[in-house]
N, C-alpha and C positions, 0 to 999 in steps of 0.2 A: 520742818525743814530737813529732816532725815539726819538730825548732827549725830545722831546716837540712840540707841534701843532705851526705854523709857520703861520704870516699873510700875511707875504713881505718875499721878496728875496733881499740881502747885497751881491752885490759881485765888485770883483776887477777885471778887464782887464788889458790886453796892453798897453803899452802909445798910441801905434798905432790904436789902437782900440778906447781909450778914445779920442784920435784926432778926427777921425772916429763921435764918437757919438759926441763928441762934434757943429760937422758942421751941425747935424739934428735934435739937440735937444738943449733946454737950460738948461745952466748950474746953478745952483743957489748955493748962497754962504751964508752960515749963522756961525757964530761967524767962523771964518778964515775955513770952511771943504765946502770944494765944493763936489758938487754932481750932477749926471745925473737923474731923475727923469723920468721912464717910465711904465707907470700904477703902479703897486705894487711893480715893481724893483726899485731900489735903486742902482747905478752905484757911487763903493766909490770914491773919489780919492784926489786933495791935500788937506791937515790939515785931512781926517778920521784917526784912530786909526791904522788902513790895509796898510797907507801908509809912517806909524811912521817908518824911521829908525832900530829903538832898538827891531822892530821884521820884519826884513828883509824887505828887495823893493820889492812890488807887480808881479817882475818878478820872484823873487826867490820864495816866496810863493807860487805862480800859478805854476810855472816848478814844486816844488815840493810836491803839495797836493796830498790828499789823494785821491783814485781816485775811486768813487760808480759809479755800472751801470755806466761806461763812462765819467762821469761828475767829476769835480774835486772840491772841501770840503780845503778850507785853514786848517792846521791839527789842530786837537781839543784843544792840549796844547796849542797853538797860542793864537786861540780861548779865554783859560781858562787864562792867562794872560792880554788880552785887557778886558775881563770884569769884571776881580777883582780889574780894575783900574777907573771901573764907578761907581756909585753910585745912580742909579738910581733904582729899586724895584727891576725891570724888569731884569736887572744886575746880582744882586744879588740875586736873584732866580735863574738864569743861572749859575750862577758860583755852586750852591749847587746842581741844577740837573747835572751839568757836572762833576763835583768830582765823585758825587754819578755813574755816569753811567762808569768812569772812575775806578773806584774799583772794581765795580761788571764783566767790561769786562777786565780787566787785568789778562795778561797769567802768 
């Protein structure tokens, strides 16, 4: 969507997939959010934000993202919810450029 220059790539799979990577890669767990780590991706999965309940299971998400060039974008309200719930600068800069690009492309 062009909100912002990007260093890593957050994204969510399959369980079967996360099995999958799970068997070739290690897993590392820091304050309960386990993650896949491979170069600059970021493979989310149990305890991340993406895998919370209260904004749907990772399959429902993935079936229905938003879908660029081919590739699928968990939807930007999503998105605009898990990071008005962090606190961290980075966050919060995120959430004011997402509003922002949010008002300006609204039909």
């Amino acid at each position: 969507r062009n909100i912002r220059e990007i260093n890593d790539l957050d994204i969510i799979v399959y369980p079967d997939i996360w099995q999958e990577l799970s068997k070739k890669y290690q897993i590392t767990k820091e304050d309960n959010f386990e993650s896949i780590c491979i170069g600059n991706i970021q493979v989310l999965g149990t305890g991340s934000w993406f895998t919370d309940s209260q904004f749907g299971s990772p399959v429902n998400q993935i079936d229905n993202a938003d879908i660029f060039d081919g590739y699928r974008f968990v939807k930007l309200d999503t998105i605009l919810e898990i990071k008005k719930r962090k606190t961290r600068p980075k966050n919060i800069e995120d959430v004011r450029l997402i509003e922002k690009y949010l008002l300006e492309n609204s039909e």
